[in-house]
N, C-alpha and C positions, 0 to 999 in steps of 0.2 A: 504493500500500500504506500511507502514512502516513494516506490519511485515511480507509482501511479500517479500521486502528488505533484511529484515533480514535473513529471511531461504536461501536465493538465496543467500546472502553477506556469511554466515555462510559455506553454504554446497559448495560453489567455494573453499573455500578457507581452506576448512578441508582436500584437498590432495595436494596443493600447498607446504608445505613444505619438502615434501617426496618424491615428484616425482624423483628425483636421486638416492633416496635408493629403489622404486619401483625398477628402471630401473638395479640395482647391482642383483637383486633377478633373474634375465634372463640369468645368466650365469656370470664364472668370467674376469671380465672386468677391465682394467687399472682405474686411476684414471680421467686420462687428456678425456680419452673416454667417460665416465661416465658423467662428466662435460660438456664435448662437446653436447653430445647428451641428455642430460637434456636442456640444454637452446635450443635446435632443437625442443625438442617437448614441452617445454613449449610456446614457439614460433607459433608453427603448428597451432593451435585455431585462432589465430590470422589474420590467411594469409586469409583464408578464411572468416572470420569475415571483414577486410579492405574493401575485396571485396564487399560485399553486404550490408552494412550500409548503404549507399546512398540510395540503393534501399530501404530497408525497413523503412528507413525516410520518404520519401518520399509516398511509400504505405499506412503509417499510419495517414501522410495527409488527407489521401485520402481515406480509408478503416475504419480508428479508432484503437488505439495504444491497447486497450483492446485484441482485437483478435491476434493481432501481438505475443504479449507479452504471450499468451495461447498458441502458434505456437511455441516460441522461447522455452518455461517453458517445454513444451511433448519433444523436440527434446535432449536437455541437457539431463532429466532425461533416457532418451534411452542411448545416448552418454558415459553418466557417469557406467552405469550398464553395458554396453561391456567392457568396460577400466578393470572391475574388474576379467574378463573370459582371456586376454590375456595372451599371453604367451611368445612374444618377442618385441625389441626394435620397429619393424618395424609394429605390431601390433594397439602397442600404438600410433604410430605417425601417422597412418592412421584414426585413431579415436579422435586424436584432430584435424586433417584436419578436420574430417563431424564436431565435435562438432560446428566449427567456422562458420558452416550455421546457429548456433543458438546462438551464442554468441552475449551479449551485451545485454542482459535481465536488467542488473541494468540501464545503459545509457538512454535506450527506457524508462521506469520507467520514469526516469528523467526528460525525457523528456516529459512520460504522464501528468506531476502533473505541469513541469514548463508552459506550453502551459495554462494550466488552472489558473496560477494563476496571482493575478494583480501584476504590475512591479513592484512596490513602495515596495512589499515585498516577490520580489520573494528570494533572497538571503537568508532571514531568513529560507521562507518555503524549500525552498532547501538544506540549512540546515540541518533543522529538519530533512526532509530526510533521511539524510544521514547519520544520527546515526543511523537510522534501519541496512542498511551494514554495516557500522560501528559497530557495535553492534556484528552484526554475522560474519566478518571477525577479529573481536576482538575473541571471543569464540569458531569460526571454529578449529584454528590451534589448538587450545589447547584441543578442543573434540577430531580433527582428530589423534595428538599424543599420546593420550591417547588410541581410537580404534584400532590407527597400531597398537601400542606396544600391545594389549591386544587379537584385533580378525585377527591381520595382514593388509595390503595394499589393496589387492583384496577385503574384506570386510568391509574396510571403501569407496573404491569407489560405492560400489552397495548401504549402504547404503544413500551415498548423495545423489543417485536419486533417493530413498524416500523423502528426505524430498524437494526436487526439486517438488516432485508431490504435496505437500503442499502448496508450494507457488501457484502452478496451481490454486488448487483450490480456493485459498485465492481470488487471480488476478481474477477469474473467479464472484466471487463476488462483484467486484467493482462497478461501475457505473461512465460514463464516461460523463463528462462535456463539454462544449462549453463557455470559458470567455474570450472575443475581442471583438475590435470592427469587430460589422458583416459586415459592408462595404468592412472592409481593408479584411474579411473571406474571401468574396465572389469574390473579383477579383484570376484572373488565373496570376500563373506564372509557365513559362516554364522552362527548366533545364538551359538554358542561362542565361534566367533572375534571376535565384540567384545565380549562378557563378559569372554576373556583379553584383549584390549588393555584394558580397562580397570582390569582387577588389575594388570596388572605394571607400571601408569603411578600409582603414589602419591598424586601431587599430582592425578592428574585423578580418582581415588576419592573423594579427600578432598573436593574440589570437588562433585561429585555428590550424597555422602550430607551436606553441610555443606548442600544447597536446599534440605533439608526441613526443618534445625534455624531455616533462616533465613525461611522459611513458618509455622513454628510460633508462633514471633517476632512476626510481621508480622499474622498471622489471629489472636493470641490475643485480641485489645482488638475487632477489626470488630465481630462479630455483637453486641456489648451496647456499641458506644461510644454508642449513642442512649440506655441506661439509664444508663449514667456523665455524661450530660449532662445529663439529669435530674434526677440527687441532686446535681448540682452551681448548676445556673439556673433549673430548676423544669419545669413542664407550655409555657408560653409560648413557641410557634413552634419547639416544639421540632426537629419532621422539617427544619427549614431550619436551624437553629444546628446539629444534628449531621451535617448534609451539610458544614455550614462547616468546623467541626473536621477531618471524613473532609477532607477537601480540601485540608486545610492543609499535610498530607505532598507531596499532590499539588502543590503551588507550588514548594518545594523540590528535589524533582524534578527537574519540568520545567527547574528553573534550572541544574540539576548534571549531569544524563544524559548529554549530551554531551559535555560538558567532561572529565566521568571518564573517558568512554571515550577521547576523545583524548588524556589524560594517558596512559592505559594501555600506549594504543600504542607510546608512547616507553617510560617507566618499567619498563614488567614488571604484566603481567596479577593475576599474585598477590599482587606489592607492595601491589596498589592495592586488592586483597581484605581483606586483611589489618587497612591504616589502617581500611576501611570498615565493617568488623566490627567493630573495637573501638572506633572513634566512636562509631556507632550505640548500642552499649551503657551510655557514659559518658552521654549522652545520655536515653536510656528510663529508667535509674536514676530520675533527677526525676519522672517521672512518679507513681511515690507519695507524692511531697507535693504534688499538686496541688489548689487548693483552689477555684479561679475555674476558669470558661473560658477566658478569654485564656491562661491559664498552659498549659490542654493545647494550645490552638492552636499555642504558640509550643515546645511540645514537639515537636508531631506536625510541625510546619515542619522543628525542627531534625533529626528523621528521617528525612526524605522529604531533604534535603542528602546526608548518608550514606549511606542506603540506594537513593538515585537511579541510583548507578552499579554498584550490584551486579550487575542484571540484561543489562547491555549488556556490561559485564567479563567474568563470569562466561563467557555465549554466548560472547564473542570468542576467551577461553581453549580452553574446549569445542573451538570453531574450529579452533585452532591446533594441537591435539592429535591431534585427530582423521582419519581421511581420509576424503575424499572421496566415496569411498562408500558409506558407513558413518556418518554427521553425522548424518543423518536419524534413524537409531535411537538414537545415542547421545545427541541430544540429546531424545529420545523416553525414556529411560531417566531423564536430567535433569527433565525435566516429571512424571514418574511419580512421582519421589523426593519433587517442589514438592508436587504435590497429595498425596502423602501427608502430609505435612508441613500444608495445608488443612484436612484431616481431623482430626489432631489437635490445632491452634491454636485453632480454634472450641472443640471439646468442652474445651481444657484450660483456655480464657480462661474460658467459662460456668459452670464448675464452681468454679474458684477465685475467680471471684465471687460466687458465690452463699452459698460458703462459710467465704472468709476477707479478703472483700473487695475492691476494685475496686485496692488498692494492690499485692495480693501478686500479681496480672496484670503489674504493671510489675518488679515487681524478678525475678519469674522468669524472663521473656521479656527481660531485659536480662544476666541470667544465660548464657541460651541465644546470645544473641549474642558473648557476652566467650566463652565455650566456644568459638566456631566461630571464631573471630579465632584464639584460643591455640593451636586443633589445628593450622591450616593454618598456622601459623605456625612452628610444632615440624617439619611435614613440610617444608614448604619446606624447613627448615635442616638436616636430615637431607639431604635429597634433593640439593641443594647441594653438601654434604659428599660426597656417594656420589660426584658426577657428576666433583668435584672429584679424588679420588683415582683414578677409572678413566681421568682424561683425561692422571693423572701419571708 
């Protein structure tokens, strides 16, 4: 599974940097247009993704996340190989709508391996994880700028769904586990009844509707960091200098993922939410006076440190909260909230660039970060308090 991760982490995000300058090659188009409608279709996957998480959470309950995840791997690589035959704006945006019945391959993943593994070290093994995507959205960008520049755009989307068909197979060879208690397995819960566990657990609402602030965050700069690297070093190799940039988060990462997670396991899951929230934001601040490339490099580095161990914390949380039964859709409900959060970081990063600058991208989405640190931080300390008095 880690290096099912990684081709799927890799091949996502080898046209991620470019999709704006895809979208220039359709004809000549303004700036502010270009911008606009980058973050529209980087968004478009999304909508459709939001929509059907639950469900496929939920199926894989119920079915086994193996087959899902074989379902999800054929549909992407279909997705991705039309995107390469297009020929206009409205094209493409119609083929990341379908891709988003199949998106959320890495999440499912996630979710495959966290349901199987014991609490005490799920954060570590989630982790681990997640330097496999880490790993390949570290290397994607910088393959993928390296292919535009050499066999063009249309030919690096076709072939990312080659190696999409690799992970198939990979996934395809898994073998899929059952580790819980079979008690807690075997009971039914209906769609009300994890809606109510999830209301009457604070800290895990918070947690959930806090993915999408933290998505928001994270996707507002993607779709146009190819135009910010632009006005900042010019026309010159560019599809490769902003694959380097995207990547730079990706190093950081890779270096942190695990280690947060195993901190976590010791420390407290939400302690470690908390620091990494309001890191992250002290940090993204900088990013409006940025005036080089080395400077966002060395930003988007010290992001990808911070924001490495959210994703593995977060699940392990999820994890520990949750039962058994039930993980599958709840953390089905977690990926619903992320790609919502998809949806509007593109569209809100495009727009406030177009209209108030590539600067007011950094301070809002470092805003949205210090916000999500502060809530879960209040609830933690409520929550605390409550558990505090009911145990005295």
């Amino acid at each position: 599974m880690w290096f099912s991760n990684f081709f799927v982490g890799g091949s996502m995000t080898m046209v991620m940097p470019f999709i704006s300058l895809y979208i220039e090659t359709f004809g000549n188009f303004s700036a502010a247009y270009v911008q606009h409608w980058a973050g529209i279709a980087f968004a478009a996957t999304f909508v459709t993704a939001f929509l059907f998480s639950p469900f496929l959470g939920r199926l894989g309950d119920k079915v086994g996340r193996k087959r899902i995840l074989i379902i999800l791997g054929l549909g992407i690589a279909c997705s991705l190989y039309l995107m390469g035959v297009v020929t206009t704006v409205w094209q493409l945006l119609a083929l990341r709508l379908f891709m988003g019945f199949f998106a959320g391959m890495i999440p499912i993943t996630q979710a495959f391996i966290s349901t199987q593994t014991p609490k005490r070290m799920a954060g570590k093994v989630l982790g681990t994880l997640q330097t496999g995507s880490i790993a390949g959205t570290l290397l994607g960008p910088l393959a993928g700028g390296f292919l535009a520049d050499t066999f063009g755009y249309a030919g690096t989307f076709k072939g990312t769904s080659v190696i999409i068909l690799i992970s198939v197979f990979l996934i395809s060879m898994a073998r899929e586990f059952k580790i819980g208690e079979m008690d807690e397995k075997s009971k039914y819960y209906s769609r009300r009844d994890v809606v109510r566990h999830i209301a009457r657990n604070p800290a895990l609402t918070t947690v959930l509707l806090i993915s999408m602030f933290i998505q928001i965050a994270l996707f507002s700069i993607q779709p146009i960091l190819a135009l910010f690297v632009s006005e900042l070093n010019g026309p010159e190799n560019l599809a490769f200098i902003s694959g380097m940039a995207f990547s730079a988060a990706g190093v950081g990462n890779l270096l942190m993922a695990r280690k947060w997670g195993e901190l976590a396991d010791r420390k407290g899951y939400l302690n470690i939410l908390i620091i990494l929230l309001l890191s992250g934001a002290f940090i993204y601040t900088f990013g409006s006076l940025v005036t080089a490339v080395w400077q966002l490099v060395l930003i988007r580095f010290g992001l990808g440190i911070t924001i490495g161990g959210i994703i593995p914390v977060r699940m392990a949380y999820i994890r520990q909260e949750a039962p058994v039964a039930i993980q599958g859709e709840v953390l089905g409900y977690n990926t619903s909230l992320r790609f919502l959060g998809n949806i509007a970081g593109p569209i809100m990063g495009g727009f406030l660039a177009g209209s108030l600058g590539f600067s007011a991208v950094f301070l809002v989405t470092s805003a949205l970060l210090f916000l999500s640190g502060f809530t879960l931080l209040t609830v933690t300390h409520k929550t605390r308090l409550f558990n505090s008095k009911v145990h005295s």
